[in-house]
N, C-alpha and C positions, 0 to 999 in steps of 0.2 A: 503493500500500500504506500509506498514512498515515492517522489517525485522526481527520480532519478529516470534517465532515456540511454536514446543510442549515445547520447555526445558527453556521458561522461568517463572523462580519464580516467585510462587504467590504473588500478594499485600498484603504489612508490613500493619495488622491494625493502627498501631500508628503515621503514618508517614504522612499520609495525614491531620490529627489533626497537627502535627510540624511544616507542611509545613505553613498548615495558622495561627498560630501563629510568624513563621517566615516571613509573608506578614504581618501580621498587625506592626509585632514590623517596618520592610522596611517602612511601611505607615505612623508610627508617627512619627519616623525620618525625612520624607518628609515634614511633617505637620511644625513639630518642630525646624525641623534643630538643632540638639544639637552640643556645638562646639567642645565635641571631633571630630565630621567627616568634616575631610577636603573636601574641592569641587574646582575644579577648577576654575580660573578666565581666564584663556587665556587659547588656544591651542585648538588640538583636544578634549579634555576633556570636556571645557567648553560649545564646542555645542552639542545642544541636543534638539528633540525636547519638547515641553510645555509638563508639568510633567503629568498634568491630560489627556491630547489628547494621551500621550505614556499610559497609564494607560486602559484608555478606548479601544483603539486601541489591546491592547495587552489582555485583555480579550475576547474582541468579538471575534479575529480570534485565538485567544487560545481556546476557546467555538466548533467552526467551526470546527480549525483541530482534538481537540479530538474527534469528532463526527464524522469524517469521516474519522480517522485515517490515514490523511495524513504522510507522510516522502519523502522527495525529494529524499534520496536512494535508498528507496522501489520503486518509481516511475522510477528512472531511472532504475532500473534492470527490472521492469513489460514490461515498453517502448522497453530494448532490449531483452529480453529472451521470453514473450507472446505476444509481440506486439500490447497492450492493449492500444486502445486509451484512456482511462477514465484518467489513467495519466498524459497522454500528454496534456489531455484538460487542468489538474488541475495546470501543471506548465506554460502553457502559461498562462491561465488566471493568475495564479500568476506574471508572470513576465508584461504581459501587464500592469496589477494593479498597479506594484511598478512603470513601467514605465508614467505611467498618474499619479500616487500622484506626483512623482518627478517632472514632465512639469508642473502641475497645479501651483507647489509651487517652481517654478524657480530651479530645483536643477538639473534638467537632463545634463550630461556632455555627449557626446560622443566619446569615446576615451581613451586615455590615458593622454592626454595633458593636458587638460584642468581641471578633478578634484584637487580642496587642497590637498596638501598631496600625491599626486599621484607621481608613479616611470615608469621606464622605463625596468626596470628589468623582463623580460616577462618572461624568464625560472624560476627565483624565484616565480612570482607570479603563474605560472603554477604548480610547483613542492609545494609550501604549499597549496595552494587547492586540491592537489593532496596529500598530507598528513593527510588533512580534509576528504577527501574523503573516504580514506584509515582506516581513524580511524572509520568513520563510520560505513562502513560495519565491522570493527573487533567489533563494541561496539552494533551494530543491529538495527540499525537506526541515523538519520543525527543528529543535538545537538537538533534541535527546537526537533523534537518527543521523545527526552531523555528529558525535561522540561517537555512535556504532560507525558511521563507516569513515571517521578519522582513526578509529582500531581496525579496520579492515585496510587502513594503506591508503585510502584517497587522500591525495596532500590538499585539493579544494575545503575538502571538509576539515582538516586539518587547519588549514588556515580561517575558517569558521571559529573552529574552535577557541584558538587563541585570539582571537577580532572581538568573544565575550567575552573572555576573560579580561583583556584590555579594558573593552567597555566596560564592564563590570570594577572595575580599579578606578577608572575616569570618574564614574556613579560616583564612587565614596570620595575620591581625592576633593572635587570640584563638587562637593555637597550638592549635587541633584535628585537624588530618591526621595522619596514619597515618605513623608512620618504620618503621626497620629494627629498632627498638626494641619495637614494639607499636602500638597503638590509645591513646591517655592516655583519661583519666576522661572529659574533657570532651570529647571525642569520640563517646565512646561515648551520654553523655547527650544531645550532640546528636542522634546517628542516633534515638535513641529515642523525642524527642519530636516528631522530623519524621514517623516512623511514625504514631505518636500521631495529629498533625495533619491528615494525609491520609486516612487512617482516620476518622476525626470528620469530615474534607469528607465524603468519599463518604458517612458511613450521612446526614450530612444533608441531603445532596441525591438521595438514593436515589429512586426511584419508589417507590411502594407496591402 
């Protein structure tokens, strides 16, 4: 169910040897904690679930969706364009699942009101999932299937990956994420321009 075609580039031999040298060196830092790397003590930052249970976790259904080539992208265009329920199975059962770990382990919120952290800002929270969304389909699947097939060797997805984690660094360096507080300025002007931006790829590389 993922967005990928004939024109994407072959798997980098070298890059899936990098990647797991780049998870083991991630794993002895874990192990070791060295104290060049800082870790949160309070805030969003500091919670997180148990390291080996996110470890575990993250494998098994890392295992699963490469196997079955899930992408919640692919799924939503298959849902609206063929009408294929196999999709549709795969993101309820996805979402039922994340909805029952949440209840089991006290965290389910309904609403807006009641999550940490949470705003009320509904056109911003609309419009940057809607920038997510967007990036997606410009990059040919959602981030989790740019993870799977940046461990399968494609350097495209590869370079996806590190392009969020950059922005993901930029986010906290230049305080633009969303608090309990609102959306700030500079936030807002980012989601804006990235619209902008993806918008202007597509009409320029449209077909005619």
């Amino acid at each position: 169910g993922d967005l990928e075609g004939a024109g994407r580039p072959r798997p980098v031999p070298w890059l899936v040897p990098g990647g797991l040298v780049a998870a083991a060196l991630v794993l002895t830092a874990l192990l070791f904690r060295p104290g060049v790397l800082l870790e949160s003590r309070s805030g969003g930052g500091a919670l997180h679930a148990p390291v080996w249970a996110s470890l575990g976790a993250g494998l098994a259904i890392g295992v699963a969706c490469q196997r079955s080539r899930f992408c919640i992208t692919g799924s939503v265009r298959d849902i609206l364009l063929t009408r294929s329920r196999g999709p549709a199975l795969a993101l309820g059962a996805l979402l039922l699942t994340a909805g029952l770990a949440n209840g089991f382990t006290g965290q389910f919120r309904l609403g807006y009101y009641d999550p940490p952290g949470a705003h009320l800002e509904i056109l911003w929270n609309f419009l940057g999932m809607g920038l997510v969304g967007l990036a997606a389909v410009v990059a040919g699947g959602c981030p989790f299937r740019q993870i799977v097939r940046a461990g399968e060797g494609d350097l495209d997805a590869a370079a996806v990956v590190v392009g969020m984690g950059l922005g993901a660094a930029l986010v906290q360096a230049w305080g633009l994420g969303a608090t309990a507080a609102g959306v700030p300025a500079a936030g807002k002007v980012a989601v804006l321009l990235g619209l902008a931006a993806l918008l202007g790829l597509g009409a320029s590389v449209r077909s005619p």
